[in-house]
C-alpha positions in Angstrom: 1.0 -65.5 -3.0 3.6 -64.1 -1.7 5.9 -61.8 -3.8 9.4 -63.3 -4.2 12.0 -60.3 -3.2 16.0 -60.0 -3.0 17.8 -60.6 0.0 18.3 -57.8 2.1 22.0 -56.5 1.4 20.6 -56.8 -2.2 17.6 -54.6 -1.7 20.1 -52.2 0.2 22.8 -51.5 -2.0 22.2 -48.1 -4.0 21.7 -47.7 -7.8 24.8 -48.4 -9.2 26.6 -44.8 -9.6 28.4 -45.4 -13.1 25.2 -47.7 -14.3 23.2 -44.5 -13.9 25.3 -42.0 -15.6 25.8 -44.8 -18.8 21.9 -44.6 -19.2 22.0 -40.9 -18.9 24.6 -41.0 -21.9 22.9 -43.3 -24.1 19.3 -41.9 -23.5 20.7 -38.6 -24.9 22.3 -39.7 -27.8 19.4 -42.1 -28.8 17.7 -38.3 -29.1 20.4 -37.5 -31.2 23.1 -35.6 -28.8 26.6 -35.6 -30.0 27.8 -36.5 -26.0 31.8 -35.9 -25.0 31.6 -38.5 -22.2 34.1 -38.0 -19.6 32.2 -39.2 -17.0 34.1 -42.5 -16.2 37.6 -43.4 -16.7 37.4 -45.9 -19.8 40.8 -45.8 -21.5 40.0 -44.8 -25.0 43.1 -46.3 -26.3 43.9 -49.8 -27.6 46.1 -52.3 -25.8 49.5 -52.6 -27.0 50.0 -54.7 -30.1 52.9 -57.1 -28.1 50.0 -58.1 -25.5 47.4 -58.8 -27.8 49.9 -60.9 -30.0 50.7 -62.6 -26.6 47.0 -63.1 -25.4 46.5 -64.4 -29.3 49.0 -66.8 -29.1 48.0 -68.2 -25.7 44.4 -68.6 -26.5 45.4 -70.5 -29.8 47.5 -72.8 -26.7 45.4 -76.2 -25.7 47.1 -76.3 -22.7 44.5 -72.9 -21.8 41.5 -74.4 -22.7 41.1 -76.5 -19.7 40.0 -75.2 -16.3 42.6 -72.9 -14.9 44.0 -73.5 -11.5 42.9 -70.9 -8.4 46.1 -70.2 -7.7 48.0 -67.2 -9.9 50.2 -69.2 -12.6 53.6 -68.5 -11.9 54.5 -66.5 -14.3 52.0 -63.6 -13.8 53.2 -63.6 -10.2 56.5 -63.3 -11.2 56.3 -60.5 -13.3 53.7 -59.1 -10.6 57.1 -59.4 -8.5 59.3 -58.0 -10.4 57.0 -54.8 -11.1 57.0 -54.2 -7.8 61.1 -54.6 -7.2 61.8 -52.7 -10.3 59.3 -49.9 -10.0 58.6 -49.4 -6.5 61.7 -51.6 -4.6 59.5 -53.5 -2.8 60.3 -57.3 -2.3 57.7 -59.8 -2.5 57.5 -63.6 -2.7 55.3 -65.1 -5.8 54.0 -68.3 -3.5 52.5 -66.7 -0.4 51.9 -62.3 -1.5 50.7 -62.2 -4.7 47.4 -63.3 -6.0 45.3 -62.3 -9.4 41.3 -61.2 -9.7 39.1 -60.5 -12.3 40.0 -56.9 -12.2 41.0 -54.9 -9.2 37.1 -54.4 -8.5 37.5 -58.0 -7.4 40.2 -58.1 -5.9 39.0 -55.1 -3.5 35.7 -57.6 -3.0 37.8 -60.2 -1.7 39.7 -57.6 0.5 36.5 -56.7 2.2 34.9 -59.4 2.3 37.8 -61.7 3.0 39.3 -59.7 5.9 36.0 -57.5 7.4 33.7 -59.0 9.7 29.4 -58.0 10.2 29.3 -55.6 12.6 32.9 -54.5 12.2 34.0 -50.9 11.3 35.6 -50.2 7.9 37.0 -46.8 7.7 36.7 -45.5 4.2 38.0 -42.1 2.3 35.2 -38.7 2.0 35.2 -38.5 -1.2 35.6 -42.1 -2.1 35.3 -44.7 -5.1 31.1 -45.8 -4.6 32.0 -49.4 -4.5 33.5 -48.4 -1.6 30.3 -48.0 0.8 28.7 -51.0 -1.4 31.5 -53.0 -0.2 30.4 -52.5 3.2 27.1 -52.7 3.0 27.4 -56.4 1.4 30.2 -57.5 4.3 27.7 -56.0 7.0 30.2 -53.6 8.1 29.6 -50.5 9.8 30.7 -47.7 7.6 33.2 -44.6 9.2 34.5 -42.3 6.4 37.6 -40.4 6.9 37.6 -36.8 5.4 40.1 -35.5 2.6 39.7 -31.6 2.1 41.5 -29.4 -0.3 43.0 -27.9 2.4 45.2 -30.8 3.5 45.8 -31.8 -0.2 43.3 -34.5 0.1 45.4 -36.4 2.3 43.3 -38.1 5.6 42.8 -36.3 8.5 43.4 -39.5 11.4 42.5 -37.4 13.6 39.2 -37.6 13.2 39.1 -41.2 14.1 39.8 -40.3 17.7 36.8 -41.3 19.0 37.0 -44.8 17.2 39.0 -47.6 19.1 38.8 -50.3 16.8 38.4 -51.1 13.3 38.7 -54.2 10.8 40.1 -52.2 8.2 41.1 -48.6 6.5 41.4 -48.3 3.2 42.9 -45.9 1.1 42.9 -44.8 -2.2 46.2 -43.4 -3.9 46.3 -42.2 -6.4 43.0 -40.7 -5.7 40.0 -41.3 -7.6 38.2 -38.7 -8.0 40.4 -35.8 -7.3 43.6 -36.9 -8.8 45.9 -36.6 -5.6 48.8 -38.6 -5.1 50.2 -40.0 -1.5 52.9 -38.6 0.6 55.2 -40.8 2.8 53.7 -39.0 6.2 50.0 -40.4 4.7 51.1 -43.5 4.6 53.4 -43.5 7.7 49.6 -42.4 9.3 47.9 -44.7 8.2 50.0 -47.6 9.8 49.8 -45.9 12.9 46.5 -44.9 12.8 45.6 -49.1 11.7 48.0 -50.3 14.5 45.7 -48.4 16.9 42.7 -49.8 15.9 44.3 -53.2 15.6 43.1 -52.9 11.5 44.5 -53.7 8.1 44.9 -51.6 5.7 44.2 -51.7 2.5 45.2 -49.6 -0.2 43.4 -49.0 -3.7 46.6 -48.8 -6.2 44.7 -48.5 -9.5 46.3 -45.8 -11.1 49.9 -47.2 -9.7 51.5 -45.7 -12.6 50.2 -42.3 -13.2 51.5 -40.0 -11.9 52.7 -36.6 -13.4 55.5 -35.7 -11.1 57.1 -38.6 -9.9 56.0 -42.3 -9.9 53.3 -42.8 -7.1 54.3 -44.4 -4.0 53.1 -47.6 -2.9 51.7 -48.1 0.5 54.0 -51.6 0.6 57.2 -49.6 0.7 56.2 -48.2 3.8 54.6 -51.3 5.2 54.1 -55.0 4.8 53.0 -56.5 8.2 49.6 -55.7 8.2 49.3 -53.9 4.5 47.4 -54.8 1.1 47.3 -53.4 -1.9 44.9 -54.0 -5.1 45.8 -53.1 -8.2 45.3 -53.5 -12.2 46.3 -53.6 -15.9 43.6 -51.7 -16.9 45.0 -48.1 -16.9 48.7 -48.6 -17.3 48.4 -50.9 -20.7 44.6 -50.5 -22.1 43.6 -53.8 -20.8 40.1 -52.4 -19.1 38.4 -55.0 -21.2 40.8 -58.0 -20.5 39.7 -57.8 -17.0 42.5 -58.6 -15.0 43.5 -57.5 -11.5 45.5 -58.4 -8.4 46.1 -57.8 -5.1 49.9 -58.3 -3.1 50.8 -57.9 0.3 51.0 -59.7 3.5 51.0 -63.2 3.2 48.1 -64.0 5.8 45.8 -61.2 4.3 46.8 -62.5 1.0 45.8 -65.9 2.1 42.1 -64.9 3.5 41.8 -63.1 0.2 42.7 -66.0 -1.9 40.6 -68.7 0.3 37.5 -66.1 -0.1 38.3 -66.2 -4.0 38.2 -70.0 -4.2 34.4 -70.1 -2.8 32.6 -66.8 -4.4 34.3 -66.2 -7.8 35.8 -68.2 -10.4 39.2 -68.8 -12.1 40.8 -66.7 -14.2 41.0 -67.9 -18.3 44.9 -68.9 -18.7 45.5 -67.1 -21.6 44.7 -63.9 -20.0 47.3 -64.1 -17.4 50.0 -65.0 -19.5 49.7 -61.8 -21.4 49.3 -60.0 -18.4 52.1 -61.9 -17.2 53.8 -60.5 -20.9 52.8 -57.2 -20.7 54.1 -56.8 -17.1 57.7 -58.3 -18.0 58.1 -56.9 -21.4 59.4 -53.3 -22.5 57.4 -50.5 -20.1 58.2 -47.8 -22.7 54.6 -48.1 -23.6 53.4 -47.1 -20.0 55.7 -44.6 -20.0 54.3 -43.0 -22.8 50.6 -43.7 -21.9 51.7 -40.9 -18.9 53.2 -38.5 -21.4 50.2 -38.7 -23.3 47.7 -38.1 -20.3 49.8 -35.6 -18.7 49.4 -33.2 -22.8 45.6 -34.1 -21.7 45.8 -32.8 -18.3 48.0 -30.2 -19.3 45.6 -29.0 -22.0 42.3 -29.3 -20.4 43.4 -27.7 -16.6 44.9 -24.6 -18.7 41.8 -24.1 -20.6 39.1 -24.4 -17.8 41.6 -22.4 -15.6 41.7 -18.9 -18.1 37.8 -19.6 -18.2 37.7 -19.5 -14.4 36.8 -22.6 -13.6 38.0 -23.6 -10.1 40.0 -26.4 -11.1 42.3 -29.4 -9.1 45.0 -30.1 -10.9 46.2 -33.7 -10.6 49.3 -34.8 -9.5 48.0 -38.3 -10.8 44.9 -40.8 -12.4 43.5 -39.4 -15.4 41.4 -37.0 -13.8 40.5 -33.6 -13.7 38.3 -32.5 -10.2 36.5 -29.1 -10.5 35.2 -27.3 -8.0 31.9 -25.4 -8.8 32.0 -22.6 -6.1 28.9 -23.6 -4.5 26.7 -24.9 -7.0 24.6 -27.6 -7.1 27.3 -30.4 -8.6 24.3 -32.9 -9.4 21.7 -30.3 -11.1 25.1 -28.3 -13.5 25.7 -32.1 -14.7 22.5 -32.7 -15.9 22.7 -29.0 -17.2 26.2 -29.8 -19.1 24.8 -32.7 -20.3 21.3 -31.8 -21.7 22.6 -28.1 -22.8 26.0 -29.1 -24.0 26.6 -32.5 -24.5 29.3 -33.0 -22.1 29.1 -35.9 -19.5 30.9 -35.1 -16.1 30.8 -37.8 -12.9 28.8 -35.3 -10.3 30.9 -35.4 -7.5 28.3 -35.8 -4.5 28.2 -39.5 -6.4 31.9 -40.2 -4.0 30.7 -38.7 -0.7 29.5 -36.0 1.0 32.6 -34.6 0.5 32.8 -34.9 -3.4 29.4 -32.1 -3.0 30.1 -28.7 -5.7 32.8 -30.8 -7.4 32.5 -32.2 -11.0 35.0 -35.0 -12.3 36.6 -35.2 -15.7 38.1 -38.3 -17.4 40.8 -37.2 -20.0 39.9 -40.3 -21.8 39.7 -38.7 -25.0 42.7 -37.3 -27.6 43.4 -33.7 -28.0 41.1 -32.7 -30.6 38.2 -34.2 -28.7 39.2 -32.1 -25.3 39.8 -29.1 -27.1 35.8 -29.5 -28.1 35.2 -30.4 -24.9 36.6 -27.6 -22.9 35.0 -25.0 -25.8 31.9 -26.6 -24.3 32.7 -26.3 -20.9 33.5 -22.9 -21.8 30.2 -21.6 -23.4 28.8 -23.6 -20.4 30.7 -21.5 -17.9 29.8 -18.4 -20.2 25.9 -19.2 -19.5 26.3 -19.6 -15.3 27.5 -15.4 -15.2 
């Protein structure tokens, strides 16, 4: 008989980067390992009370317990809007440049897959979010990375696209997951012209649209809007990582392929979850505001400890990151070190790219007490490597 097998852009996607590091966690604590994991960026705090009073009151509505209509209810793409006018001054119509996802992760799907043809080149970011290259590798596209070195701030060097003369699509990543940088106006002004060139779209990963430390984080749409879209979430600027809600807005034909790709591979989105998206994007933002404060005391506290122990570190201008350079080490081999030795649990930075090699990541997903044990850890930890 023979044996039944996946299809092939199954059998070729990698393990899943995260799913390996989770198993790593729990198979150390089922031996009985107190683990700090700050190996992926779970928001450790809850969601606002005023959302979840919102969600609770819209699940207890009949009108949500019906199939939900593919199309983003108005409401959520209203206040999808009017985030974007208030905080960014960007204009956008509800109808034809907004549309909601399961979660950005989805929303990025239906960007690749909606707008990137087999055989077609997508031009990622060296280091780079993993779902990135599995992206790809599902849509059939041929893969080109772009690098961002410390050097330039992490910002794309275009230039080494020269070579390529056509592309279906760059896309970005600001802020930047994993090393915490933020976007200037000149990366973004480059990337338009680089994507004009190659007669691509581009796409830009806004996750973390709200934290950053400095100022708040550009969006690629204020510089552009003919050929520009942008993903985004609710999971890191109101706890909602659970709620699973995402969107993407932009211009209106990309938007379009993106929403006809939705209606035939995923499904609708429950009704009650987008009105209290839809609340906690057009209620009071003092509770994002604060959510920065507080990650900035965590970024503030963990980068000045690691630094007077001599740890190479990155400080970000934005996410709720910290990237740490390991001076040549191997970044794979002192995880599973910190891990086994110290019960700490770091994202090995080779797992974004080539160029995420000798860097470890750390999520500042914890409260202060918790980092203070943590960086005592990472302390004896750098103690033991002299």
């Amino acid at each position: 008989m023979t044996a039944l097998r996946a299809a092939a852009r199954v059998e070729n996607l990698p393990p899943n980067f995260f799913g390996a590091l989770d198993g790593a966690v729990a198979q150390a604590r089922a031996a009985g390992l107190d683990v700090i994991d700050v190996s992926k960026g779970n928001p450790d705090l809850p969601t606002p009370a005023h959302i979840v009073a919102a969600m609770q009151s819209a699940v207890a509505d009949p009108v949500n317990h019906g199939y939900p209509a593919y199309r983003v209810r108005p409401g959520l793409a209203h206040a999808i809007a009017a985030r974007y006018r208030e905080d960014h001054g960007v204009l956008l119509d509800p109808e034809t440049q907004i549309a909601a996802f399961h979660g950005s992760h989805e929303a990025l799907m239906a960007a690749i897959l909606g707008l990137v043809d087999a055989g077609r080149t997508l031009v990622v970011p060296d280091p780079g979010y993993p779902a990135y290259a599995s992206a790809a590798e599902l849509a059939g596209a041929e893969l080109r990375t772009v690098p961002l070195n410390r050097a330039r701030g992490y910002q794309p060097d275009f230039a080494t696209l020269s070579d390529l003369d056509d592309a279906a699509a760059i896309l970005l990543n600001y802020p930047h997951n994993p090393t915490g940088a933020v976007a200037t106006l000149s990366t973004f002004d480059h990337a338009i012209t680089a994507s004009a060139r190659l007669e691509a779209v581009l796409i830009n990963d806004f996750a973390y649209s709200s934290l950053g430390y400095d100022a708040r984080p550009l969006s690629a749409l204020a510089v552009d809007m003919t050929r520009t879209v942008e993903v985004s979430t609710l999971s890191k600027t109101y706890n909602m990582a659970g709620w699973r809600i995402g969107f993407a807005a932009g211009s209106a034909p990309l938007i379009a392929a993106m929403r006809r790709y939705q209606a035939h591979a995923f499904s609708t989105i429950f009704g009650a979850t987008q009105d209290a998206a839809a609340a906690a994007l057009a209620g009071d933002q003092e509770v994002a505001h604060d959510l920065v404060a507080t990650y900035l005391a965590r970024r503030d506290l963990v980068v000045e400890a690691l630094c007077a122990q001599g740890w190479d570190v990155v400080s970000p201008a934005g996410t709720f990151f910290v990237w740490v350079g390991l001076d040549g080490d191997d970044d794979v081999a002192l995880a599973e070190r910190l891990l086994n030795e110290h019960g700490v649990a770091v994202a090995p930075g080779s797992g974004f790219g080539a160029g995420g090699a000798g860097f470890i990541r750390i999520s500042l997903v914890h409260p202060l007490a918790r980092l203070q044990e943590l960086v005592e850890r990472l302390g004896a930890a750098k103690r033991a490597r002299r």
